[in-house]
Biopython code that builds the backbone (N, CA, C, O; Angstrom):
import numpy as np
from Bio.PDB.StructureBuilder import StructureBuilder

atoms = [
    (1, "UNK", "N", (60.642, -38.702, -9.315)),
    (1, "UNK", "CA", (60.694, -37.753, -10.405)),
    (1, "UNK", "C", (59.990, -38.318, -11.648)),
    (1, "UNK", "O", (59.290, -37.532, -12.287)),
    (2, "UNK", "N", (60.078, -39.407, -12.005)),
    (2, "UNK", "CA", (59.728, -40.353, -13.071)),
    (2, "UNK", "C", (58.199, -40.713, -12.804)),
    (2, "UNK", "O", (57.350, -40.912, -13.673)),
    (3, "UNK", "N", (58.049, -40.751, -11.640)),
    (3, "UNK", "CA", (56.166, -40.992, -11.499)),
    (3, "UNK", "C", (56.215, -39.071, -11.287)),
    (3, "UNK", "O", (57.442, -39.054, -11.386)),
    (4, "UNK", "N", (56.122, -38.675, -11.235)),
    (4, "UNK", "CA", (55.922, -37.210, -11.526)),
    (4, "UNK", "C", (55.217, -36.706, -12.958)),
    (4, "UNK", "O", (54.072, -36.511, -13.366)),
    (5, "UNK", "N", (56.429, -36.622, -13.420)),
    (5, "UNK", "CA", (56.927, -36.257, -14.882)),
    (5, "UNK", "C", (55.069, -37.565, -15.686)),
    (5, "UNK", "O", (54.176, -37.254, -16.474)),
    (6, "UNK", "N", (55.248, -38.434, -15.182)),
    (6, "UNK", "CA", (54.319, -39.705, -15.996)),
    (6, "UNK", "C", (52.906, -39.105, -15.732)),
    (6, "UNK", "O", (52.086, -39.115, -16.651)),
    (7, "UNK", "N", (52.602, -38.607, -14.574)),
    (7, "UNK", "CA", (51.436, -38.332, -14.452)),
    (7, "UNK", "C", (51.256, -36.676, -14.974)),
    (7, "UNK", "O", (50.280, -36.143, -15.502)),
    (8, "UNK", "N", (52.384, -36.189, -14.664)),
    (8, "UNK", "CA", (51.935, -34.553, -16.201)),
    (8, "UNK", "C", (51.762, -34.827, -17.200)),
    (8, "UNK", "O", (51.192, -34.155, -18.060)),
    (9, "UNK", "N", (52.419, -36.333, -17.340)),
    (9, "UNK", "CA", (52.337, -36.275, -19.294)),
    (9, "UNK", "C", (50.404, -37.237, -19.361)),
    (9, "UNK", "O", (49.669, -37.217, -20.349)),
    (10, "UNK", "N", (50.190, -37.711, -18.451)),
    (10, "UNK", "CA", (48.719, -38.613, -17.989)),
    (10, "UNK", "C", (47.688, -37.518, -17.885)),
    (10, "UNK", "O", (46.646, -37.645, -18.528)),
    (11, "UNK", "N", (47.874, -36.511, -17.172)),
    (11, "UNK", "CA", (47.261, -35.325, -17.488)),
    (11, "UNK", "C", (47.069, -34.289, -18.185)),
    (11, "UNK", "O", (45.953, -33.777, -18.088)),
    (12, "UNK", "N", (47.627, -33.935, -18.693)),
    (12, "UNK", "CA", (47.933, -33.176, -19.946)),
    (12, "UNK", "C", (46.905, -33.699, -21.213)),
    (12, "UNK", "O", (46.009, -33.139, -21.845)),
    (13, "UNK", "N", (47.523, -35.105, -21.250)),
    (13, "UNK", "CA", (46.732, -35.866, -22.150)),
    (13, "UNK", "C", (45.564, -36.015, -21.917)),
    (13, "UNK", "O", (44.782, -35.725, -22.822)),
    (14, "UNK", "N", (45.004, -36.538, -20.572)),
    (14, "UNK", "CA", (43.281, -36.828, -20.494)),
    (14, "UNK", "C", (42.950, -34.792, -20.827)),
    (14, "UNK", "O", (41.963, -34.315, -21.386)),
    (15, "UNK", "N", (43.715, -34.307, -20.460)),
    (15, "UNK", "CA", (42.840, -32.706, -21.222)),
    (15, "UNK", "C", (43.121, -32.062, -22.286)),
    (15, "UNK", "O", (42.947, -30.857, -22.470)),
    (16, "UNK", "N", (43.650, -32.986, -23.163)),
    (16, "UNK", "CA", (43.285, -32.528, -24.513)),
    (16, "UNK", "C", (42.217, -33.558, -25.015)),
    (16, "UNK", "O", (41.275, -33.320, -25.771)),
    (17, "UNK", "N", (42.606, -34.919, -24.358)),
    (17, "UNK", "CA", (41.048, -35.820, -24.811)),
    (17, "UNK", "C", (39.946, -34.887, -24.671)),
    (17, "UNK", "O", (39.136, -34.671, -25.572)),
    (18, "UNK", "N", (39.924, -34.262, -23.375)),
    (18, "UNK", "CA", (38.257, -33.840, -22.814)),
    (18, "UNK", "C", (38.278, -32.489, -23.583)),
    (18, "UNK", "O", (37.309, -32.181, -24.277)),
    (19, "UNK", "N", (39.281, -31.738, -23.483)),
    (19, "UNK", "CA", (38.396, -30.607, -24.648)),
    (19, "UNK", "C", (38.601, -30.849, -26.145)),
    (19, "UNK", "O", (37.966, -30.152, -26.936)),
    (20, "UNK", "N", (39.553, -31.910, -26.648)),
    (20, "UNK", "CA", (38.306, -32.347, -27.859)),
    (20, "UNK", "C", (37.267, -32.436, -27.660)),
    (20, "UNK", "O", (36.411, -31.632, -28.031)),
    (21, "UNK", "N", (37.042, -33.664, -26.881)),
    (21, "UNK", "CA", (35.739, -34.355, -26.887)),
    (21, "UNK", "C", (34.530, -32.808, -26.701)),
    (21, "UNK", "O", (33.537, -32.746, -27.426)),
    (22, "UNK", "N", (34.833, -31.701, -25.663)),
    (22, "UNK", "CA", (33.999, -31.028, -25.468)),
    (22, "UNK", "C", (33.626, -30.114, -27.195)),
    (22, "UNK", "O", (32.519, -29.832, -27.653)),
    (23, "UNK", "N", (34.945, -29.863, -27.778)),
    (23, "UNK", "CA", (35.144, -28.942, -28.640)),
    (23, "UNK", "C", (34.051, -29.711, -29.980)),
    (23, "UNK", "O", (33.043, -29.127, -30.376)),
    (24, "UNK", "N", (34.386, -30.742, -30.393)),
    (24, "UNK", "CA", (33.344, -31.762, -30.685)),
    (24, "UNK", "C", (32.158, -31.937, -30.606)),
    (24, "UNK", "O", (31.474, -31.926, -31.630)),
    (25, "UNK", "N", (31.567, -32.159, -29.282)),
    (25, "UNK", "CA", (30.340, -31.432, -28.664)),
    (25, "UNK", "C", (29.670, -29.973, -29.624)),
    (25, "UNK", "O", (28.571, -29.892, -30.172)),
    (26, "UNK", "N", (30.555, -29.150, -29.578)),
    (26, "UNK", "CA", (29.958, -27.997, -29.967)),
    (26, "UNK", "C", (29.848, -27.990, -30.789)),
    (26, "UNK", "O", (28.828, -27.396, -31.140)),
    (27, "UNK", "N", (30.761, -28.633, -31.975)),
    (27, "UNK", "CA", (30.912, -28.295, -33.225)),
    (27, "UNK", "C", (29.315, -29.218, -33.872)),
    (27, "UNK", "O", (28.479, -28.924, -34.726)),
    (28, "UNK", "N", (29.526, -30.598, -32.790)),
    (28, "UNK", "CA", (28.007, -31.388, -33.588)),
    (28, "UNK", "C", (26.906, -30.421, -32.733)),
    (28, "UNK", "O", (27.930, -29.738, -32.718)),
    (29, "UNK", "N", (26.270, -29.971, -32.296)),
    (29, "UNK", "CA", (25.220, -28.913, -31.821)),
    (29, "UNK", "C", (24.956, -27.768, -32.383)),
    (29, "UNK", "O", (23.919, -27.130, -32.204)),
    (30, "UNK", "N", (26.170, -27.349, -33.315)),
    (30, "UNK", "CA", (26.439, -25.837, -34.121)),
    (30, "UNK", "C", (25.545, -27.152, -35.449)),
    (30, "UNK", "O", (24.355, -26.990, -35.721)),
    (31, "UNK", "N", (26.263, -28.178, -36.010)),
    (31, "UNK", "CA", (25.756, -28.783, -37.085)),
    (31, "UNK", "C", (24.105, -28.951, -36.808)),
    (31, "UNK", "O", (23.195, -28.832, -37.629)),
    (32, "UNK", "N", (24.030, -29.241, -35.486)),
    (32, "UNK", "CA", (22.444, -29.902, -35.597)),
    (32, "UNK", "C", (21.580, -28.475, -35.788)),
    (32, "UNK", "O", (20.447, -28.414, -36.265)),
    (33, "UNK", "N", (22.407, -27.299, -35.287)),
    (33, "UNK", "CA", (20.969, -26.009, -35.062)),
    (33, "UNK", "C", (21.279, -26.189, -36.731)),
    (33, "UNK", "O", (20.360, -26.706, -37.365)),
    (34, "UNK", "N", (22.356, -25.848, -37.399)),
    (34, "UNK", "CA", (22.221, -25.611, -39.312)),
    (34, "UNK", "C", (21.434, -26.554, -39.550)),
    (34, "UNK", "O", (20.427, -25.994, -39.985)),
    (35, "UNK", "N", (21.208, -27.945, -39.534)),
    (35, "UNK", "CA", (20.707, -28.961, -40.313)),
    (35, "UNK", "C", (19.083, -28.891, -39.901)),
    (35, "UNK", "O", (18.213, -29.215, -40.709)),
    (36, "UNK", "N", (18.732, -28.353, -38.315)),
    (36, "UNK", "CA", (17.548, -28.378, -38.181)),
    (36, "UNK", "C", (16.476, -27.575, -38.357)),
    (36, "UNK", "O", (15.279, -27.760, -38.135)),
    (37, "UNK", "N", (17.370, -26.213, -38.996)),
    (37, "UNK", "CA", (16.750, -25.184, -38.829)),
    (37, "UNK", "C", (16.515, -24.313, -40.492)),
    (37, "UNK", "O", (17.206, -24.069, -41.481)),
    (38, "UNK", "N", (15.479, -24.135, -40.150)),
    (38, "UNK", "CA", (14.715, -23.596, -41.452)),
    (38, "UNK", "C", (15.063, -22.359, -42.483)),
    (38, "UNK", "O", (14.871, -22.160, -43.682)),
    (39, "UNK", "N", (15.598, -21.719, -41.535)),
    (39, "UNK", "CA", (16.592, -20.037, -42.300)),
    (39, "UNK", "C", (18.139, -20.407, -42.444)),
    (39, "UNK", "O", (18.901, -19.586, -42.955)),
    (40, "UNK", "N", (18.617, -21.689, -41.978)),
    (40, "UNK", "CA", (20.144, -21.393, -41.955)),
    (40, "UNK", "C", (20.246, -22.477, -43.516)),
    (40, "UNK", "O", (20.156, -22.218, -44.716)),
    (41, "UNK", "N", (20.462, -23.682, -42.768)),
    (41, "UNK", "CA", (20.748, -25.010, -43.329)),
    (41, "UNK", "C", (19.059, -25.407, -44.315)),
    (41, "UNK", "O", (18.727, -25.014, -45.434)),
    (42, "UNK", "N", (18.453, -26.132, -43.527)),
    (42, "UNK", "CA", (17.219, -26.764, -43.957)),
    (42, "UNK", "C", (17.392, -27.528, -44.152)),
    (42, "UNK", "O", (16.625, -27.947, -45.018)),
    (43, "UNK", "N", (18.335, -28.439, -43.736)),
    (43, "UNK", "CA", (18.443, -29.870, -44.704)),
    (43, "UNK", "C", (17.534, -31.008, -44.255)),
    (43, "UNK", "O", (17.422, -32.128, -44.753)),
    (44, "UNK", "N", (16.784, -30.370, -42.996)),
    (44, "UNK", "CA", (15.924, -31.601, -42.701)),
    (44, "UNK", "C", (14.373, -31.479, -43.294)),
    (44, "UNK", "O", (13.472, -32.243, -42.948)),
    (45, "UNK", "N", (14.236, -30.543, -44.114)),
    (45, "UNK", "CA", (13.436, -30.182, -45.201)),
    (45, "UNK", "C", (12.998, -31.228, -46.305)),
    (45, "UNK", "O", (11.878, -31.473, -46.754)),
    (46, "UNK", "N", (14.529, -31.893, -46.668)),
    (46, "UNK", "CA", (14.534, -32.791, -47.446)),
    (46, "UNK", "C", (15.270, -34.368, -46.997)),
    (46, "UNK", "O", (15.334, -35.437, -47.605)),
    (47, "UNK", "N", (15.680, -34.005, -45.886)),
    (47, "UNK", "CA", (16.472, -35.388, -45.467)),
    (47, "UNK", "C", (15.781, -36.020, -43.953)),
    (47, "UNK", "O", (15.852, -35.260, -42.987)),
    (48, "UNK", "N", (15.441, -36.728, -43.847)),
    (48, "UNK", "CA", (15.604, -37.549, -42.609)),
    (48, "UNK", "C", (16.773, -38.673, -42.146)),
    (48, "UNK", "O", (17.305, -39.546, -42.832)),
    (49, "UNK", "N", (16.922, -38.413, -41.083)),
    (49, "UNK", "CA", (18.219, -39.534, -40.261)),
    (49, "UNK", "C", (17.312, -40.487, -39.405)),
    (49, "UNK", "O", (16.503, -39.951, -38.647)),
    (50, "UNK", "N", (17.379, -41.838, -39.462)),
    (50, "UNK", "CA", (16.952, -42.654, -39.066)),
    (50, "UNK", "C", (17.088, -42.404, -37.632)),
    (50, "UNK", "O", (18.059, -41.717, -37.315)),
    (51, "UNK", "N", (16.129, -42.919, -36.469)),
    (51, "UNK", "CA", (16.450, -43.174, -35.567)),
    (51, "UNK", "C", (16.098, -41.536, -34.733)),
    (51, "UNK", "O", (15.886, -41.376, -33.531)),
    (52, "UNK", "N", (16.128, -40.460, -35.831)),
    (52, "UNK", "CA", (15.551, -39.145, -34.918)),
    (52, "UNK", "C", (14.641, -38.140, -35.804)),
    (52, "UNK", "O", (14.539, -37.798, -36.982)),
    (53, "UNK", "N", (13.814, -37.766, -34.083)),
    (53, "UNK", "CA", (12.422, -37.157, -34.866)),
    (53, "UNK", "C", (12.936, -36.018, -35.150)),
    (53, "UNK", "O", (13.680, -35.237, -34.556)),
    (54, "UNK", "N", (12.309, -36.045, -36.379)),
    (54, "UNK", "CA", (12.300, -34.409, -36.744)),
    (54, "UNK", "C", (11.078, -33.404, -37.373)),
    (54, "UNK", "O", (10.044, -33.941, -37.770)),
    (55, "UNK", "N", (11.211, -32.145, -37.437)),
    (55, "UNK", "CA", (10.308, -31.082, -37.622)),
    (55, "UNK", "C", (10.479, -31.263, -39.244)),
    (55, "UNK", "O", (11.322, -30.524, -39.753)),
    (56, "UNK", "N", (9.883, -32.024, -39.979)),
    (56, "UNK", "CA", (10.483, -31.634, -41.039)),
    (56, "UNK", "C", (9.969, -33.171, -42.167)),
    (56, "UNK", "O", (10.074, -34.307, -41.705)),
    (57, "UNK", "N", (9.526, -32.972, -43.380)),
    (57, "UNK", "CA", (8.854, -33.970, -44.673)),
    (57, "UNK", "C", (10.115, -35.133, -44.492)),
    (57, "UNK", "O", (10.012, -36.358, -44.419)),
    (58, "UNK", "N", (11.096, -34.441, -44.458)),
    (58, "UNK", "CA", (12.387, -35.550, -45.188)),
    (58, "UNK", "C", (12.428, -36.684, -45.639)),
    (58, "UNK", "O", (13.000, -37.722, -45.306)),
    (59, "UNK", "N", (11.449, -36.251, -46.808)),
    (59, "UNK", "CA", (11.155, -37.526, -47.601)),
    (59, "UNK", "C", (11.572, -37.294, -49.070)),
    (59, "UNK", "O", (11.619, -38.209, -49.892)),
    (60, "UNK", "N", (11.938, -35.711, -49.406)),
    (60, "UNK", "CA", (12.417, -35.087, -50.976)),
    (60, "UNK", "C", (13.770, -35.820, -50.930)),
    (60, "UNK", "O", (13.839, -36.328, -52.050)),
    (61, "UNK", "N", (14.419, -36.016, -50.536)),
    (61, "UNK", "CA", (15.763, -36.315, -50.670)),
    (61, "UNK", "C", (15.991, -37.760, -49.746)),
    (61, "UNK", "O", (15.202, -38.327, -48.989)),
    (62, "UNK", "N", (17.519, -38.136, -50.163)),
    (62, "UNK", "CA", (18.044, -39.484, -49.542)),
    (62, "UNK", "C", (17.795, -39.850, -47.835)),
    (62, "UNK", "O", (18.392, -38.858, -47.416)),
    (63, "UNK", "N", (17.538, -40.254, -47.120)),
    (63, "UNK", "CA", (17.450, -40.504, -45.737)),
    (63, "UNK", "C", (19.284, -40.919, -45.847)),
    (63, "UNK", "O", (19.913, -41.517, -46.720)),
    (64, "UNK", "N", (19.618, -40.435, -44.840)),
    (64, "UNK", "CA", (20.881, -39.787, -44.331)),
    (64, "UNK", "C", (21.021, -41.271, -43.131)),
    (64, "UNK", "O", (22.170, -41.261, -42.690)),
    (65, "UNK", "N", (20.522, -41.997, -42.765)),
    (65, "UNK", "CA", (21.165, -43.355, -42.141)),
    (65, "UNK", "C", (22.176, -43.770, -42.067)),
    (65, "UNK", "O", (22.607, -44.118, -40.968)),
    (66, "UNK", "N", (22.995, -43.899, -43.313)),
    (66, "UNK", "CA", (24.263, -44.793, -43.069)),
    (66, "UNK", "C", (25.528, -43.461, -43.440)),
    (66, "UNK", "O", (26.694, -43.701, -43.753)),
    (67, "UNK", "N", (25.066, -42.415, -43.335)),
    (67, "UNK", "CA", (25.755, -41.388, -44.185)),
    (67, "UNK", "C", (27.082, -40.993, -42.968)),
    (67, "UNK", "O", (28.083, -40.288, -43.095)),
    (68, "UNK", "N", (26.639, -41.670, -41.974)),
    (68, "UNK", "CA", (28.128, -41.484, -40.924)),
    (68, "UNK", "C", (29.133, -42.625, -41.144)),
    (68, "UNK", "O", (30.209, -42.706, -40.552)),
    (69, "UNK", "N", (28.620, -43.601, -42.164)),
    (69, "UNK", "CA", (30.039, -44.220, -42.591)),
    (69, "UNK", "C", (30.471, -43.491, -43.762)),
    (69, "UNK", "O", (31.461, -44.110, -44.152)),
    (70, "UNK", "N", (30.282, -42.581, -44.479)),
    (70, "UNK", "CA", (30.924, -41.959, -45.991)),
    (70, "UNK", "C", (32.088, -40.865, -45.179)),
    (70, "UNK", "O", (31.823, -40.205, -44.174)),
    (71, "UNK", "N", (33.133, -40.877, -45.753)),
    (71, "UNK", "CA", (34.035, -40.120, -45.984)),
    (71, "UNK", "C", (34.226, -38.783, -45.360)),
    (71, "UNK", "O", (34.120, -37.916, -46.227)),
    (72, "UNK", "N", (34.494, -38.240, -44.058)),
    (72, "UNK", "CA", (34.153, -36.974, -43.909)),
    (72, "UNK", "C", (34.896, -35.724, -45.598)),
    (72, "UNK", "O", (34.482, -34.568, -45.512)),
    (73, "UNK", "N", (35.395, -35.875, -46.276)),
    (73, "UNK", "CA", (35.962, -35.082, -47.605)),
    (73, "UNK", "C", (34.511, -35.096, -48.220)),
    (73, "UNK", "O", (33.891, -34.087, -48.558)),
    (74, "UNK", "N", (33.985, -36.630, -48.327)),
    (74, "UNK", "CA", (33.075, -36.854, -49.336)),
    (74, "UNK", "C", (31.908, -35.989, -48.610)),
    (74, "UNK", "O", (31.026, -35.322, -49.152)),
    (75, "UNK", "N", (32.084, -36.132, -47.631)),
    (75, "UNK", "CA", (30.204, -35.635, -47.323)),
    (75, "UNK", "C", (30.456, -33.892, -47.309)),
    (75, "UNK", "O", (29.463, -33.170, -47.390)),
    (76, "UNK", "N", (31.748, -33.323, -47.207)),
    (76, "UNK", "CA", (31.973, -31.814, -46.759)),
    (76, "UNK", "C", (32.040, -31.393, -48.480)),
    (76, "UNK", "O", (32.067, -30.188, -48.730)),
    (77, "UNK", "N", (32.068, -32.397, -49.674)),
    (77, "UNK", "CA", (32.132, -31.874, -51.031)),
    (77, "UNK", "C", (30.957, -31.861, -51.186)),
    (77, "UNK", "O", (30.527, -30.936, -51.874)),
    (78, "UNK", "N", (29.926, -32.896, -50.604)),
    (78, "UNK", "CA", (28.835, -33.371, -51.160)),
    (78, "UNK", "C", (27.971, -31.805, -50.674)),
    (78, "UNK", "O", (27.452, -31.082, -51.524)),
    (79, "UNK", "N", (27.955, -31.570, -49.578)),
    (79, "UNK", "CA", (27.657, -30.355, -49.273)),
    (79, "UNK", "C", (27.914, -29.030, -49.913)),
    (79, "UNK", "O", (27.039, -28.246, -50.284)),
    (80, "UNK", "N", (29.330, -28.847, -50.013)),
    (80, "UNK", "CA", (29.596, -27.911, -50.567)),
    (80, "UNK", "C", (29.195, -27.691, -52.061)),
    (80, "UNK", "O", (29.137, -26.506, -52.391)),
    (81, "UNK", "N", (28.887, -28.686, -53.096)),
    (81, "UNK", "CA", (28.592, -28.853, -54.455)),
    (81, "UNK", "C", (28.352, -30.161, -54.541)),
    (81, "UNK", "O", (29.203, -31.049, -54.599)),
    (82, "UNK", "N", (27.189, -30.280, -54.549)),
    (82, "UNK", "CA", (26.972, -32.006, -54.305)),
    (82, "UNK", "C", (27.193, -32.106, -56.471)),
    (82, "UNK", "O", (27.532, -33.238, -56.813)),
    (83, "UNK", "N", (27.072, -31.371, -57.348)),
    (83, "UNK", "CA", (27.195, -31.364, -58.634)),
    (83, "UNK", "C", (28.350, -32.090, -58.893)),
    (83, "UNK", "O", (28.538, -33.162, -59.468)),
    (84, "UNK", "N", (29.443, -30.900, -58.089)),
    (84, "UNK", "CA", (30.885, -31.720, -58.976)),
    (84, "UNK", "C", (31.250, -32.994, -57.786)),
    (84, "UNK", "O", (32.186, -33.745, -58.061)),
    (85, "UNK", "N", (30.590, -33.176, -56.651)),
    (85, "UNK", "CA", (31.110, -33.737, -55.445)),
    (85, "UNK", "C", (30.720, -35.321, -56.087)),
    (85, "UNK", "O", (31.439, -36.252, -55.722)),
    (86, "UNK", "N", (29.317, -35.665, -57.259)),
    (86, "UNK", "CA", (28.560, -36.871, -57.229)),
    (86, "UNK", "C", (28.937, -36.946, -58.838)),
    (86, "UNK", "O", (29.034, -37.990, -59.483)),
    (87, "UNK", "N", (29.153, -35.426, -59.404)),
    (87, "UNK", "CA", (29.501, -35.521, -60.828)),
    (87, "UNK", "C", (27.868, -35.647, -61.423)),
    (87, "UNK", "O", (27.476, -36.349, -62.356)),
    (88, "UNK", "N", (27.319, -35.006, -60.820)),
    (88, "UNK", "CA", (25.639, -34.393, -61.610)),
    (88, "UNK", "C", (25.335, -33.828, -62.082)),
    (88, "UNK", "O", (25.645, -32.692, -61.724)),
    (89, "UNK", "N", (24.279, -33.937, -63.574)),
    (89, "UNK", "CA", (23.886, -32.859, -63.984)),
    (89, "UNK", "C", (22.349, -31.946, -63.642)),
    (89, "UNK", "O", (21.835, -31.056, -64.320)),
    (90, "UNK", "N", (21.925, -32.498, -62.462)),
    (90, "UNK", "CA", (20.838, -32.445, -62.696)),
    (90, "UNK", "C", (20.713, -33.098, -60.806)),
    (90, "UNK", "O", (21.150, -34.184, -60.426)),
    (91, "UNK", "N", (19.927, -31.943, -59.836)),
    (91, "UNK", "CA", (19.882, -32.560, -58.851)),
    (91, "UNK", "C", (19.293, -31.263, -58.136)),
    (91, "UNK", "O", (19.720, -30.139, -58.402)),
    (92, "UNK", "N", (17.969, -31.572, -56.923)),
    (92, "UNK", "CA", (17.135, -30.817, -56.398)),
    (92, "UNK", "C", (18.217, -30.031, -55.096)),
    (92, "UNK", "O", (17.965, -28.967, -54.530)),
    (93, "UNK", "N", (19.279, -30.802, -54.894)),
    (93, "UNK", "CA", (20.090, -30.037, -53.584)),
    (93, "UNK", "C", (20.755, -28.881, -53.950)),
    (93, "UNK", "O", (21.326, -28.886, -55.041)),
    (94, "UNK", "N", (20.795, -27.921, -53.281)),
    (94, "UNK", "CA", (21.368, -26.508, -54.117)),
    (94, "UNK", "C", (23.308, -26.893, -52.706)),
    (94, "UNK", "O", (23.699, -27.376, -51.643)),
    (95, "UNK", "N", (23.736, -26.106, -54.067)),
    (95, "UNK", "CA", (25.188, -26.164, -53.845)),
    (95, "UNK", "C", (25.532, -25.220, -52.755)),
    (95, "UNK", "O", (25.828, -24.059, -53.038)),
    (96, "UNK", "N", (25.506, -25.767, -51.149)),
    (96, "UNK", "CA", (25.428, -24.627, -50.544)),
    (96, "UNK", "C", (27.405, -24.054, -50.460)),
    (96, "UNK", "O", (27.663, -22.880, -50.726)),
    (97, "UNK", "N", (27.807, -24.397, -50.328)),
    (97, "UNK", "CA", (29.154, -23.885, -49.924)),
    (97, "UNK", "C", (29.310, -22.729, -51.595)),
    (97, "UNK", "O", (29.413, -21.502, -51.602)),
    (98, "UNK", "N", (29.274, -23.653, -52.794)),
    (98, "UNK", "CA", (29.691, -22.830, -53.865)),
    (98, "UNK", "C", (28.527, -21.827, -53.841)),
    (98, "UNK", "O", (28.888, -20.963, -54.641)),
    (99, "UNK", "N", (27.422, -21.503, -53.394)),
    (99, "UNK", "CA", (26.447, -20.940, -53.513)),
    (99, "UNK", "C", (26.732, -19.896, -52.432)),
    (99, "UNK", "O", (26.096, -18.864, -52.646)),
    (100, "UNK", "N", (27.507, -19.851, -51.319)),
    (100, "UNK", "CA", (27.922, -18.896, -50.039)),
    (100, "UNK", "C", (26.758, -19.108, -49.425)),
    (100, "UNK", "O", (26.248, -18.026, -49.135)),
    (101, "UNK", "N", (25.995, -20.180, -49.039)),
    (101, "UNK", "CA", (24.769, -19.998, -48.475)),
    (101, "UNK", "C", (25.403, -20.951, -47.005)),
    (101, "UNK", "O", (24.696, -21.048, -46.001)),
    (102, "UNK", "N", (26.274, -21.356, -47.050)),
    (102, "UNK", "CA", (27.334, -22.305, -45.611)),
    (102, "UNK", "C", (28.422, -21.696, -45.772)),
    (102, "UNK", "O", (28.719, -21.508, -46.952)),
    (103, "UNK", "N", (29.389, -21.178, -44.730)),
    (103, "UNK", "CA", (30.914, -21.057, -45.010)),
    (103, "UNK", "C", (31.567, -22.259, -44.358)),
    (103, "UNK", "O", (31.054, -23.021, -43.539)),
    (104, "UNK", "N", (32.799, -22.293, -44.871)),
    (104, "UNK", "CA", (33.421, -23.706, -44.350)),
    (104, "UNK", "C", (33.400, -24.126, -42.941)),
    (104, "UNK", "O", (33.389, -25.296, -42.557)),
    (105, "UNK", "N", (33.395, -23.251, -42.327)),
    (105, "UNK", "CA", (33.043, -23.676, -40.397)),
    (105, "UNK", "C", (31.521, -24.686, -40.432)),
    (105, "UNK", "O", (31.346, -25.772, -39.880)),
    (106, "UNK", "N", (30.529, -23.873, -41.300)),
    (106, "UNK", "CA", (29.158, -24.192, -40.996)),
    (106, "UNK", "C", (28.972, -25.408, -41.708)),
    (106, "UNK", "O", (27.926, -25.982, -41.404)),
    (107, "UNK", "N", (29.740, -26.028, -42.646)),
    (107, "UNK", "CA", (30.075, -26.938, -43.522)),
    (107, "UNK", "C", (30.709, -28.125, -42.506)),
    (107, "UNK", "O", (30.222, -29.251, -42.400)),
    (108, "UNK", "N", (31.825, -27.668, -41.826)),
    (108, "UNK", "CA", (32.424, -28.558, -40.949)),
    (108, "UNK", "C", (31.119, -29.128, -40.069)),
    (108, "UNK", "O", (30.757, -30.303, -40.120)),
    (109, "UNK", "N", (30.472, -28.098, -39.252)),
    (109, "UNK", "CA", (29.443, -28.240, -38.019)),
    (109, "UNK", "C", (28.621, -29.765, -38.970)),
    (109, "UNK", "O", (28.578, -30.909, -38.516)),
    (110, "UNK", "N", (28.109, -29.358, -40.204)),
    (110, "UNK", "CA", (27.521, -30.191, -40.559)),
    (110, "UNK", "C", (27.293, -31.628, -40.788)),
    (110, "UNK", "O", (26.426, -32.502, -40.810)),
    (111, "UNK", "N", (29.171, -31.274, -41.024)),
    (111, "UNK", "CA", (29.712, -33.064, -41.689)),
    (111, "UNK", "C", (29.544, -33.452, -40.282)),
    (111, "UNK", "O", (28.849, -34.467, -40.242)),
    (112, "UNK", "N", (29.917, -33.037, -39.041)),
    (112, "UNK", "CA", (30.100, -33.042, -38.225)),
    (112, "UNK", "C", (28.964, -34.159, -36.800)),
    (112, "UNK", "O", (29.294, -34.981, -35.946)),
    (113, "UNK", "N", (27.459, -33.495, -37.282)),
    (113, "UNK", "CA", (26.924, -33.723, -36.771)),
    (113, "UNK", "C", (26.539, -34.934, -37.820)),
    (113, "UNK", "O", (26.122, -35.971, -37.304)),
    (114, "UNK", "N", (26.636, -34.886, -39.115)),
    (114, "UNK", "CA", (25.730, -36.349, -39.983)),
    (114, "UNK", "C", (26.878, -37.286, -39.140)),
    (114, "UNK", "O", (26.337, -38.324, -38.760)),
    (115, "UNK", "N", (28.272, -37.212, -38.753)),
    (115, "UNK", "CA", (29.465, -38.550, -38.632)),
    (115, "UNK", "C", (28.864, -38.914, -37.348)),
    (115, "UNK", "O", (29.375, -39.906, -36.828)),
    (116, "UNK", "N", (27.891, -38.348, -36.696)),
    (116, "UNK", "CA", (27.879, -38.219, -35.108)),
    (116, "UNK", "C", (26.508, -39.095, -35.098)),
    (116, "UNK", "O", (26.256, -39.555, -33.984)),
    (117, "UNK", "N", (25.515, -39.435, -36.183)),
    (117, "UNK", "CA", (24.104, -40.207, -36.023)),
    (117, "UNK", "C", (24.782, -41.581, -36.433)),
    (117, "UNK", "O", (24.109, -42.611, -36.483)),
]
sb = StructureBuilder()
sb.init_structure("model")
sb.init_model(0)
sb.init_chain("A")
sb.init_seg("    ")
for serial, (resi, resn, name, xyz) in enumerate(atoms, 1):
    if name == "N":
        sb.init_residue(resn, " ", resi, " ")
    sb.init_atom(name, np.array(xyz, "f"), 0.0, 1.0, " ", f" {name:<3s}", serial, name[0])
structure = sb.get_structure()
């Protein structure tokens, strides 16, 4: 009964690991089409991530390299209002969340996929 009961609770568990892990999956692939793509996100317009090619100058803005060690809060403010997120007066990134140009899902996808390079 006891090896029973151990291996429902062994299973159960490896399938919530795997559909995180899958749910995860989607959420960084939803981030990469916003970040790569020219009508949604654009951010690779102005950013490059080390280590992958992209369609895109990303040389206007910071190269995004180490930006999967910052804070997932920090990088989902920095997005959403990088103004009040860095405390700027003055900065070429437009405020997409306060601007309604990301809603918070598309915001998540994002942080999502920078924690994932």
């Amino acid at each position: 009964m006891r090896l029973i009961r151990n291996l429902l609770i062994s299973s159960a568990i490896s399938g919530l690991i795997l559909t995180g892990s899958l749910a995860d999956d989607a959420l960084i692939a939803k981030g990469d089409k916003i970040f790569n793509t020219k009508n949604i996100g654009n951010c690779f317009a102005c950013h490059a991530i080390s280590g992958k090619s992209i369609d895109g100058p990303g040389s206007f803005g910071p190269d995004l390299a180490t930006v999967s060690e910052y804070p997932d809060e920090l990088l989902y403010d920095m997005i959403y209002d990088i103004y009040t997120a860095k405390g700027l007066k003055i900065s070429a990134m437009p405020s997409f969340g306060k601007n309604g140009w990301l809603n918070d899902d598309e915001i998540k996808a994002v942080v999502a996929y920078l924690k994932s390079k």
